[in-house]
N, C-alpha and C positions, 0 to 999 in steps of 0.2 A: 504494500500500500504506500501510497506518498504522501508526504506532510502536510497536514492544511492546521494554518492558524487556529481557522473558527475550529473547527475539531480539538487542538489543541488545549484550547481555553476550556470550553466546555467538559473534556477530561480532567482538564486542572483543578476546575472549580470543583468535579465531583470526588476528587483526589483529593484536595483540601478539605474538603465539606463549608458548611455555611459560614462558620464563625470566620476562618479567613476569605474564603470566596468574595463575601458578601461584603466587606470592605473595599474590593477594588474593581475598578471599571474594568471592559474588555481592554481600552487603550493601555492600561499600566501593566496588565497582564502581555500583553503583545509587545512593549516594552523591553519587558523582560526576557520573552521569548527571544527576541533580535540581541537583546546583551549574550544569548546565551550561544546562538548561532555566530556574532561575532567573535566570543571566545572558542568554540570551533575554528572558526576558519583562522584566526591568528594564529591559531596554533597546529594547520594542518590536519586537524582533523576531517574534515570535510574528503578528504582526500580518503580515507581507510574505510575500503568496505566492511558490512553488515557481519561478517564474515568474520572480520580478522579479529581478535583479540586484543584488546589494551592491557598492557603489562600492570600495572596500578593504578583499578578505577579508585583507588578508595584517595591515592595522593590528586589523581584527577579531580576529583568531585572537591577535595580540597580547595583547590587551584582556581576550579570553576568557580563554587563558594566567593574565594576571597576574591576572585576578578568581576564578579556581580555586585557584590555590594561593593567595590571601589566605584563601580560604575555608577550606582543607584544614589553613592554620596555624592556625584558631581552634578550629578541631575537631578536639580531641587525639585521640579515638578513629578519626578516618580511616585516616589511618596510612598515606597513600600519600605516596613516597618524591616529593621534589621532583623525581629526574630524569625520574620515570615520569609526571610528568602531562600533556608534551606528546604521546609516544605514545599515552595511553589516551585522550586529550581527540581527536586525531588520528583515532584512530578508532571513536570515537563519530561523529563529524562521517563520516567514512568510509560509515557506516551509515546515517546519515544521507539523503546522496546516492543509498547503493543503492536507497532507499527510491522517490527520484524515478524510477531507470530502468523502473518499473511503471508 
């Protein structure tokens, strides 16, 4: 299957559940999705198929982590809370995956 935002979101929001969902608009959620695809591509990722194996998701997710919320702090109108960005960034990548079981 191939990526679609709105799909995205809508996984996210049911991924989080209401308490965070319900806090942010589609745009800050989409937001975050392109922070998350830019730390992808800067770091080559985009390049490695479905397929292949990353040596340490858990330093990745780190990495991601800390390269999201530098992003979210320079960008005052984001507005998503520092606790909430490893759930929302969690399941994006969530959605992600389901994307492989097609």
């Amino acid at each position: 299957m191939e990526f679609d935002e709105n799909k995205a979101i809508q996984f996210m929001r049911r991924h989080v559940g209401d308490e965070i969902s319900g806090i942010y608009s589609d745009d800050q959620m989409l937001n975050l999705i392109d922070i998350i695809w830019d730390f992808y591509e800067e770091n080559g990722l985009l390049d490695i198929d479905f397929d292949e194996e990353i040596d340490d998701e858990e330093d990745l997710l780190d990495d991601l982590l800390e390269y999201a919320g530098r992003m979210l702090r320079k960008d005052r109108q984001a507005g998503i809370a520092p606790d909430h960005v490893r759930p929302l960034v969690e399941a994006e990548i969530a959605y992600e995956q389901s994307l492989e079981e097609f």
